[in-house]
C-alpha positions, 0 to 999 in steps of 0.5 A: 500500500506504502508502494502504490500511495508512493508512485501515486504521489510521484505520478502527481507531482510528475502531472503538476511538473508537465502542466507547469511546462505545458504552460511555460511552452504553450503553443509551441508544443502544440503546433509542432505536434500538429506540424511537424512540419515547420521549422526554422530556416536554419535547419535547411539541408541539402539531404533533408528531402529529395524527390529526384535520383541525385542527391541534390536536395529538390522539390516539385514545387517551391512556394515563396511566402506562407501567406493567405494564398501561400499555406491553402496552396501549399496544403493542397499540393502537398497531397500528391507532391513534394513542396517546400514552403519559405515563410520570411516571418515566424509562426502565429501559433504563440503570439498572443498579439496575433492569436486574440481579437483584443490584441488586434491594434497592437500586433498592427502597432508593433513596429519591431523588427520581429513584429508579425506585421511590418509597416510601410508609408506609401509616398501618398502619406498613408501608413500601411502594413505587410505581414510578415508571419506563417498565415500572412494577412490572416494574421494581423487583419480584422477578421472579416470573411466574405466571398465575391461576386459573381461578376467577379469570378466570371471576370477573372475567367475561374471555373465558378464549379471548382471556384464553390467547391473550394469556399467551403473547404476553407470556411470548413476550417476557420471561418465563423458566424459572429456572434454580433456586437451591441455596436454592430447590431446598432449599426445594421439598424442605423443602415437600414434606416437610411435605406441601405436594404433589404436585410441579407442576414447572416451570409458569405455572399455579396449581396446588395444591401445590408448583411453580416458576414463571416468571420476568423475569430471564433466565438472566444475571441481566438484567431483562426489562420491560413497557418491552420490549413496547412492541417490538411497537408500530407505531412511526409511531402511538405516542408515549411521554413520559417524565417526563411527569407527568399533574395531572388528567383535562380534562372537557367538562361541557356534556353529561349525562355529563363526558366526557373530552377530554384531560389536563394534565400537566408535564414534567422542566422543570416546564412545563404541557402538555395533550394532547387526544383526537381528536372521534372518541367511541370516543377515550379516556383511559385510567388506568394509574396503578396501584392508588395513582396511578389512585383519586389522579389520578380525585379530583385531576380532580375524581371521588370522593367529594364530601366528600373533594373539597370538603376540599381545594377541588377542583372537582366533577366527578362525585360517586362515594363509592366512589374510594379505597376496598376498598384492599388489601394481602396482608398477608406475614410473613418467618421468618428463617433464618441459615447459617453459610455465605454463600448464593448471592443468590435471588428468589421461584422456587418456591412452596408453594399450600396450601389453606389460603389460605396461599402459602409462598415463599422468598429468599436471599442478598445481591447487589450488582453493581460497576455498582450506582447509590450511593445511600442505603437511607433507611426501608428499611435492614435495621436498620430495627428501631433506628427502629421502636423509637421511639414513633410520635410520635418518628418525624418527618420529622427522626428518620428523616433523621437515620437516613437519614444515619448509614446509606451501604449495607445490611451484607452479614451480615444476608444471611448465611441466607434467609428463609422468607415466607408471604403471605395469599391473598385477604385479608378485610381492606380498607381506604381511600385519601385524599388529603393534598393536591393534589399529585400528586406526593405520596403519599396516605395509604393504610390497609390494615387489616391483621389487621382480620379475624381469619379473615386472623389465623388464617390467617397463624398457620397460615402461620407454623406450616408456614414453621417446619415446612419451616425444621425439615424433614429435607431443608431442614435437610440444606442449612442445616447447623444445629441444629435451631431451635425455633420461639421461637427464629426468630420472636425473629431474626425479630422483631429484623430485620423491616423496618416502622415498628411497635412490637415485642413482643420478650418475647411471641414464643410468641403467633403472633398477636402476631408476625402483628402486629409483623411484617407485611410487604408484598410489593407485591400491593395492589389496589382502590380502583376496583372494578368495579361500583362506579368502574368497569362491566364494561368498565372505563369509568368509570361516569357519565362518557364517553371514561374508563377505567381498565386497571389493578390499582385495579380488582381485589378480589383479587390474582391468582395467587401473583404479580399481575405476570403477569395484570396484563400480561397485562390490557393485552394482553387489554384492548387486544385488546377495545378493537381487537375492538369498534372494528373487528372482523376488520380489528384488527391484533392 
């Protein structure tokens, strides 16, 4: 008996000693059981898998960038062949600033180098941000989950049978039904006063008028990301590298047309590496970098245009003057609205489709859990307007660490109320994409050209003038609890808590055209810069070279959608279906 309550006690203290460390190690046990798979880029070796008779290390397809397109492509290949995934950022699986609804400004104000989201300013003045993690964009973004229109599809020329197939084996996985915010339900209520109609209810499809959408963030409030497709995947042929960081595509330039044979990349540690694909011709590299790293890493390997290249000595691989350009944003302006009252922290869950080529949308509150990673909030704290102030020339590198510094968290009081946004649909305005240096680690400079077409101003004055309807509506109104504002009076708060790095005209808020101007905002649905027909043919290879594709939103002259997160997933799923189809017809295991 002394024996048995002897182990007894021992076996206890053995439990209580592994929960501690489950604790201590939290996630990362977790994902490395589930994805044996991912590693650290360090780990790369020449005899870590080969699909070929040498002993030269290949793969039949190399996928650059682990993002929204990258992991369900991935996932999908994986189940006939071997794939090699290299991810420039770490996973998101132990990031409390990523995995938590409440975190959500702060992973997109961490502006450290180890951040899952880099930030970018655009020469417009307009603060953005890349991801710069395992699951991309799904990440850092707010969540919202929606498909596109039919028009759409047809436009693109996808299979519209294989295209709703593939929706639902991503909303299988990772998509959910809100349960709708106090904010969100008074929202919906204040659209359909003004006439935003019929009510569409709870749907992933776009549909004019008012409706709730999907969601990544389940009913806890956790973050669900492309990352969790890679589930799916044949574990014994995939293999994902995290920080792992591609410099240039490698070409073979004996033939007619270069043709891709693998990439050179470095690891956490800084080391060179190169990766190769198989001899098969049907091996290829694919360019999931997104709408900024896919045009960069095609003209640091040496495609786009000649002059570009020749500025900065890279060597010449292909000329094609179209790389980096028809860059868009859809522009979005905010109209603030305080309460008197805190309110409950909201996303992006209900939205108005007008057809006016206008989405109306909506965000409350202000959360931050006791797990949230310190960081600073660097260029995109709230009281960004103190800097913006400054004439452009006084805005160095200097100027802003300075504000940088003298800021440690973002004021819970600027989150008493919500905003009102309205985002432009299938903005007019284009712009371009150049490289600063051949640093990839380094942004390029991007311009989108704003308001550069005045049919995207009249339509943004037109967004406005129905935000403020719906903020002066009977039964918004009933929740807000305030007086009823005048329209001058909210685009004044506005002005003063807009967040970009472009001058203000306070004294000018009674010209809507002005405010569309000073207070243009993104909300991180850029697009373009190898368009199809252009970079790339039909089915997204890169025209004049061979073994060379690119999956990804660099591809698209329009955002899709209300939110361009769901078909972008939805396209790795898609892409990656055709890609098995065409290789081996009804013996793919899709």
């Amino acid at each position: 008996m002394a024996a048995f309550v002897g182990a007894l006690k021992l076996f206890i203290c053995l439990l209580l000693w592994f929960n501690t460390l489950s604790c201590i190690q939290g996630a990362r046990d977790f994902y490395e059981f589930r994805y044996p798979f991912i590693k650290r880029a360090s780990s790369f070796s020449s005899s870590s898998f080969s699909s070929s008779n040498t002993d030269e290390v290949s793969y039949d397809y190399i996928i650059v960038g682990g993002g929204s397109a990258g992991c369900p492509l991935a996932a999908t290949l994986s189940r006939n062949f071997s794939v090699l995934v290299l991810e420039r950022g770490g996973v998101p699986f132990s990031n409390a600033n990523v995995s938590f609804l409440s975190n959500f400004h702060i992973a997109l104000a961490d502006t450290s180098p180890s951040s899952a989201s880099q930030p970018f300013v655009s020469t417009d003045g307009v603060i953005n941000a890349r991801a710069r993690v395992l699951g991309g964009g799904t990440c850092i973004n707010a969540g919202f989950y929606t498909r596109a229109n039919s028009d759409f599809i047809k436009r693109v020329g996808w299979d519209a049978r294989l295209v709703n197939e593939s929706y639902p084996w991503v909303e299988k996985q990772i998509v959910h039904q809100p349960k709708l915010a106090q904010w969100q339900d008074a929202f919906k209520d204040g659209l359909l006063d003004v006439g935003v109609s019929p009510f569409n209810g709870f749907t992933y499809d776009h549909i004019y008028g008012t409706k709730v959408g999907g969601t990544i963030f389940d009913r806890f409030g956790r973050r669900h990301t492309a990352a969790e497709l890679l589930a799916s995947a044949n574990p014994k042929m995939l293999t994902v590298l995290v920080y792992a960081t591609v410099q240039k595509v490698l070409f073979d330039q004996t033939g007619k047309r270069p043709k891709a044979m693998g990439v050179k990349f470095k690891d956490e540690n800084g080391n060179q590496h190169e990766a190769f694909l198989t001899n098969n011709r049907r091996s290829e590299v694919i360019l999931s970098c997104g709408a900024i790293g896919t045009p960069q890493l095609l003209m640091l390997s040496g495609v786009g245009p000649k002059a570009e290249l020749e500025r900065l000595n890279i060597s010449m691989v292909l000329h094609n003057e179209f790389v980096g350009k028809g860059m868009a944003d859809n522009p979005m302006n905010s109209v603030f609205v305080p309460m008197t009252r805190p309110v409950e922290q909201s996303l992006i869950q209900t939205v108005g489709i007008t057809k006016m080529g206008v989405y109306i949308e909506a965000s409350s509150g202000f959360g931050q859990s006791q797990d949230s990673i310190r960081c600073h909030h660097g260029i995109l704290s709230a009281e960004i307007g103190q800097l913006s102030t400054l004439p452009p020339k006084q805005r160095t590198k200097e100027a802003i660490e300075a504000f940088i510094k003298g800021k440690k968290d973002l004021p819970h009081e600027a989150f008493k109320g919500g905003f009102i946004l309205e985002k432009i649909a299938m903005p007019l305005s284009t712009g371009h994409l150049n490289l600063v240096n051949t640093n990839v680690d380094d942004n390029p400079s991007v311009t989108f050209n704003y308001f550069g077409h005045p049919r995207d101003l009249r339509r943004c004055v037109n967004g406005i003038r129905m935000a403020a309807k719906v903020i002066q509506s009977g039964r918004f109104m009933n929740f807000t609890k305030c007086d009823k504002p005048t329209v001058e009076k909210l685009l004044n708060m506005s002005v003063k808590a807009n967040i970009n790095l472009i001058p203000k005209h306070t004294n000018d808020t009674k010209s809507l055209e002005q405010f569309c101007k000073d207070t243009v905002i993104t909300i991180w649905h850029y697009h373009g810069g190898c368009h199809v027909g252009k970079v790339v043919n039909h089915d997204h290879r890169v025209l004049g070279t061979r073994r060379l594709q690119i999956v990804d939103g660099s591809t698209f002259s329009e955002s899709p959608g209300t939110n361009p997160q769901g078909t972008v997933l939805m396209m790795g799923r898609y892409m990656g279906v055709k890609i098995l189809r065409r290789r081996l017809g009804k013996a793919a295991h899709v």
